[in-house]
N, C-alpha and C positions, 0 to 999 in steps of 0.2 A: 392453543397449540402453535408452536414457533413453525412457521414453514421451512422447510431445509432447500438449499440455492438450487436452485436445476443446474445439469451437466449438459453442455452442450459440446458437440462434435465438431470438430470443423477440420474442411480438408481443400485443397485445390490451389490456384492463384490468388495472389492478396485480394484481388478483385472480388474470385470467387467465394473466399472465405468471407469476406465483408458484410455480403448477399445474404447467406446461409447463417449468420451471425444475426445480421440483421432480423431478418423473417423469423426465426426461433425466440428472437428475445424481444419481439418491438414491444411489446405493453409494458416490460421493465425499463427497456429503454427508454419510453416514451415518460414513467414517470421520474427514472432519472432526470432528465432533461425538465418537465415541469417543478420539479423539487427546488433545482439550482436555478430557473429562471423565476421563480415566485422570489426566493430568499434575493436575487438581487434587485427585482423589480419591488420589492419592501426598500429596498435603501437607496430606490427613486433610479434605476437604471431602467431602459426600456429594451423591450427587444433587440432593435437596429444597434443601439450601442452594444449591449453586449455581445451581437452576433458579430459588430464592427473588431471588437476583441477577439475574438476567436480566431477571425481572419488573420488579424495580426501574427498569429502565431506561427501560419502555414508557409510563409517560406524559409524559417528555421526550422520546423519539422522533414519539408521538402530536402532541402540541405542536409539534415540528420542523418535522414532513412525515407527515399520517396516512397518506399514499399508502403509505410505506416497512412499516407493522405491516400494512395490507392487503397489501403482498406479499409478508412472512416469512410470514403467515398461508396466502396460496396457496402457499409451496415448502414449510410444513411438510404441509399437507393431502397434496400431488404427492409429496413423497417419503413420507410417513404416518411422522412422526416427530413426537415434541413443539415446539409449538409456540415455548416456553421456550429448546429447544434449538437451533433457530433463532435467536431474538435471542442466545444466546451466541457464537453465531460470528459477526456481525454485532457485538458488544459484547466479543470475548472479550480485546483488551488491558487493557481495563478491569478487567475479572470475575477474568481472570489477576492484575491488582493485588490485585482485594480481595481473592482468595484469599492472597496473600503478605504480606500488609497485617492479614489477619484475625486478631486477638486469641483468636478459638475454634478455630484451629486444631487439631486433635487432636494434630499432630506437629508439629513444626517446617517452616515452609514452606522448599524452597526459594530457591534467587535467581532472579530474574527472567533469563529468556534473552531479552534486547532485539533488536525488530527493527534488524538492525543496517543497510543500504543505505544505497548511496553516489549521488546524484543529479547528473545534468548536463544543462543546459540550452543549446543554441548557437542565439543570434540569427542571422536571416536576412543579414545584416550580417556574422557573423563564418564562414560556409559559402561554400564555390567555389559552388554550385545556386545559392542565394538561397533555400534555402529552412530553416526553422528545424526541429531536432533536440532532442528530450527523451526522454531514459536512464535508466534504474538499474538497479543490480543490487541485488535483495531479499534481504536476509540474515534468516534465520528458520530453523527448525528441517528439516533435509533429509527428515523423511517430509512433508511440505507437499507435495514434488513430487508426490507422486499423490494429493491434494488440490484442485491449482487448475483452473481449467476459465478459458475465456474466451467471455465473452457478447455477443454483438451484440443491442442491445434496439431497435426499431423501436416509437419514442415518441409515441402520442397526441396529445397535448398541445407539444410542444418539442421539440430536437434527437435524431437519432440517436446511440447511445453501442457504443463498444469497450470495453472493460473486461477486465483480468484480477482474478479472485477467490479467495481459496478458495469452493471449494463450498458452497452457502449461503446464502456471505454478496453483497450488494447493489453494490460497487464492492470495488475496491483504487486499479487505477492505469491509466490511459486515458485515450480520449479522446473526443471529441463533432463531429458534422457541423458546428457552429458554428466550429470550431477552436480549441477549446478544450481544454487537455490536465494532468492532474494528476500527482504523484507525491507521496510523502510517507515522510521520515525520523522514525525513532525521537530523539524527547529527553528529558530526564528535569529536573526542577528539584524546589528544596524547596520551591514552591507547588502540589505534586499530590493528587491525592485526599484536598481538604479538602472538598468536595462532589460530586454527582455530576450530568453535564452530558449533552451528546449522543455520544452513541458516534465515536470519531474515523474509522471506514468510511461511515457515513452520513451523515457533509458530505464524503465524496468522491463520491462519489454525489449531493448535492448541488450539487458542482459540475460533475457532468458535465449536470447535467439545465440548467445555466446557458445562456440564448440567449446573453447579452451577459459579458462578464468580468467588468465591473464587477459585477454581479451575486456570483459567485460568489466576488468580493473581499471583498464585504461579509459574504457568509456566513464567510468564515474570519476575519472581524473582529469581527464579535459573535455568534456564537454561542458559548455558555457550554461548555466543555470539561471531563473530569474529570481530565484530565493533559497533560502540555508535548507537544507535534506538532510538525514540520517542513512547510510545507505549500509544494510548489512549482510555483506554476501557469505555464502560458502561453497562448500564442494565436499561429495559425497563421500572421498579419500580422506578427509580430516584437516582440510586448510579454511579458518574462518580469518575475515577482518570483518574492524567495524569502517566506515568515511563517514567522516563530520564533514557536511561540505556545505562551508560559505556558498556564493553564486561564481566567486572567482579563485577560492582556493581550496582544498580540502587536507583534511587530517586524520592522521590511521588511531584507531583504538585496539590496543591490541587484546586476544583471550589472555588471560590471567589461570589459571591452575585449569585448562581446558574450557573455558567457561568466557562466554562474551554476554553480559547482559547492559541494555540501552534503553533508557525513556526517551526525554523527552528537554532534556538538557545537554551544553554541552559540556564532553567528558575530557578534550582533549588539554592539559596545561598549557601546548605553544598556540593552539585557539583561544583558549582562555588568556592569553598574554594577547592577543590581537584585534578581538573582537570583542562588542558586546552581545552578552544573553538576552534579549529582549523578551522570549516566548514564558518565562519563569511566571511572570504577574496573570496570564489567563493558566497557566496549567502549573500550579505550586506544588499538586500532588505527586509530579515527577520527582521533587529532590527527595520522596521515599519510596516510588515505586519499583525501583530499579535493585533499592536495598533491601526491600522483602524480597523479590525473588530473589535474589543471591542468596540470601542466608538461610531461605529454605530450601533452596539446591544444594548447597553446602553442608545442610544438615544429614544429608541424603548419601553426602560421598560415600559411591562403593555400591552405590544401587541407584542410581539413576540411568534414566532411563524416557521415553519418552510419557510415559505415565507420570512421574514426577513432574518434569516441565508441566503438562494440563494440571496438577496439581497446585504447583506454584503459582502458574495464571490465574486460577480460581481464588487466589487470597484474598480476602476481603477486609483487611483492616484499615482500618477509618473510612467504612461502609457511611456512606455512597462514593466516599471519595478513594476510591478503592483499586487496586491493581483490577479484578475483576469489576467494573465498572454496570450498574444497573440503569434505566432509564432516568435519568435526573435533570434538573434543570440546569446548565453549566454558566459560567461570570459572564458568557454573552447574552446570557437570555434564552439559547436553546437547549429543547431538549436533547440529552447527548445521551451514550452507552456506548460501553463494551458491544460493537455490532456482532464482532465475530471473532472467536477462539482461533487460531491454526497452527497446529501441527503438522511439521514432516521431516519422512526420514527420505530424502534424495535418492541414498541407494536403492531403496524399494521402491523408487517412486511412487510414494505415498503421500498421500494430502488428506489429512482429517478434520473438519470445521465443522467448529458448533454455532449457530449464528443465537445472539443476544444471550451468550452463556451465564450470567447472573440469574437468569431468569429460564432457563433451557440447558440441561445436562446430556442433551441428545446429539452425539458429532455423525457426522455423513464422513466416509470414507471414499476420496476419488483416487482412481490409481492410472498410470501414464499404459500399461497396457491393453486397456479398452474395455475391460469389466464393467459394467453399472456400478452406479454409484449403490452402496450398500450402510444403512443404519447402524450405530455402535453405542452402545448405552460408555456413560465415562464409567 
């Protein structure tokens, strides 16, 4: 039986929440943090260096958003771990670069296992409800599954947020009582880690903390990044874009007949005039994962729905290399999967995940008004 993510609460000052965060979730946190320092201590990194990376990071995060170092600060205290080791799960695609990137490797690093998910968006416009739908299925490494947790934060200052994470870490993919909602693809170009920027988890967090969109349109438009991100926002009134975004410039994907669907390539022409696609040679299953799901959302016009979208995710052609993704071995040598299914409708502030759905057709239902999390067969 797949275990389903625990819901946790959190309320008070970033401090506060940190704490409460911490203490609730430290054994996942704890094996987060084991998971990503084995895999880089495999490719001859040692502790002190990687936590030396981590640091690195914190006074572009301080400059970002100080609130975000005061609450890795509270969930390192709550779960009593290093603090370090906190920003790496929060930083750790990054870290994971530099470790592969790293010239003092002691052995030869691995290849990058990219997160790989496939993203869909449906305008209020293109649904029988009227109301608007945003999906993906998170491809990343299958022990993640008992890694991620999902946070309801009751915010001080600005909107209430859902979010699913790994343990730890500040955001992934969710949404906000404003109706406001994120997800984000793995990309790769020959403009990456030529400096080092904001951690690509904390402008999604960024954006959930956004009242207004434009807002957190603008964060994925200037803020300085260490590598290429897929970022794909909406809003619960029926405005989606996609951002292709280099580390220094980004590009809009627009909906096509109500409908934004993103892998794992990029989509934009004036990017594609400007850069190269590097990430295609580890994830080739992108150049058709993005066209099954269109074409069986399509097939659907005039009843879609958020049942359709879990449908479409579910596809499985050229199983294992599959939109729905099962435990397999991936071109880096690890084992990868489809970790988690997600579904939501913003306006209802609803979030439904099925964690390692190849293998698991049972989603958990969190909702921004404070219910338990509650079981739903697909």
């Amino acid at each position: 039986m797949v275990e389903a993510f625990p819901l946790i609460e959190l309320h008070g000052t970033p401090e506060a929440r940190g704490r409460l965060y911490g203490q609730q979730a430290a054994e996942r946190i704890r094996r987060s943090i084991g998971h990503y320092a084995a895999q880089l201590s495999a490719a001859g990194h040692g502790a002190e260096r990687v936590r030396g990376w981590a640091r690195d990071f914190v006074p572009s995060i301080e400059a970002f958003e100080p609130s975000f170092v005061a609450e890795m600060r509270g969930i390192s205290e709550g779960a009593n771990v290093p603090f370090e080791d906190i920003v790496l799960i929060n930083a750790r695609t990054e870290v994971l670069q530099l470790g592969k990137r790293s010239a003092a490797a002691a052995v030869p690093s691995p290849k990058a296992d990219p997160d790989g998910c496939t993203g869909v968006i449906l305008l209020p416009e293109a649904t029988q409800d009227g109301l608007l739908v945003h999906g993906q299925n998170w491809d990343w490494k299958s022990e993640c599954a008992e890694t991620g947790v999902v946070l309801r934060i009751r915010e001080e200052n600005g909107p209430d947020i859902l979010t699913f994470v790994e343990a730890g870490g500040l955001a992934r993919a969710g949404l906000n009582s404003a109706g406001v909602a994120v997800t984000a693809n793995y990309l790769e170009s020959d403009r990456d880690y030529r400096e080092l920027g904001v951690p690509l988890a904390l402008l999604r967090r960024k954006f959930l903390q956004s009242e207004h969109l434009a807002m957190a349109m603008r964060t994925a438009y200037v803020t300085k990044k260490s590598g290429s991100n897929n970022i794909m926002l909406s809003h619960a009134d029926g405005v989606a874009l996609n951002f292709e975004c280099a580390p220094d410039e980004t590009f809009l994907v627009h909906p096509q007949n109500g409908m934004l669907v993103h892998a794992n390539h990029w989509q934009s022409p004036v990017a594609l005039g400007k850069l190269k696609d590097t990430g295609i040679a580890n994830t080739p299953d992108t150049l058709y994962r993005d066209m099954r799901v269109r074409s069986l959302l399509e097939a659907k016009q005039g009843r879609l729905d958020m049942a359709a979208v879990r449908d479409a995710l579910f596809d499985d052609f050229q199983h294992p290399w599959a939109v729905c993704r099962p435990p397999r071995l991936s071109l880096a040598g690890n084992l990868s999967a489809t970790v988690a299914m997600l579904l939501m409708q913003p306006k209802l502030g609803v979030l439904e995940i099925a964690p390692l759905p190849a293998i698991n057709k049972t989603f958990t239902r969190y909702t921004l008004d404070g219910g338990a999390a509650q079981a739903v067969a697909a």
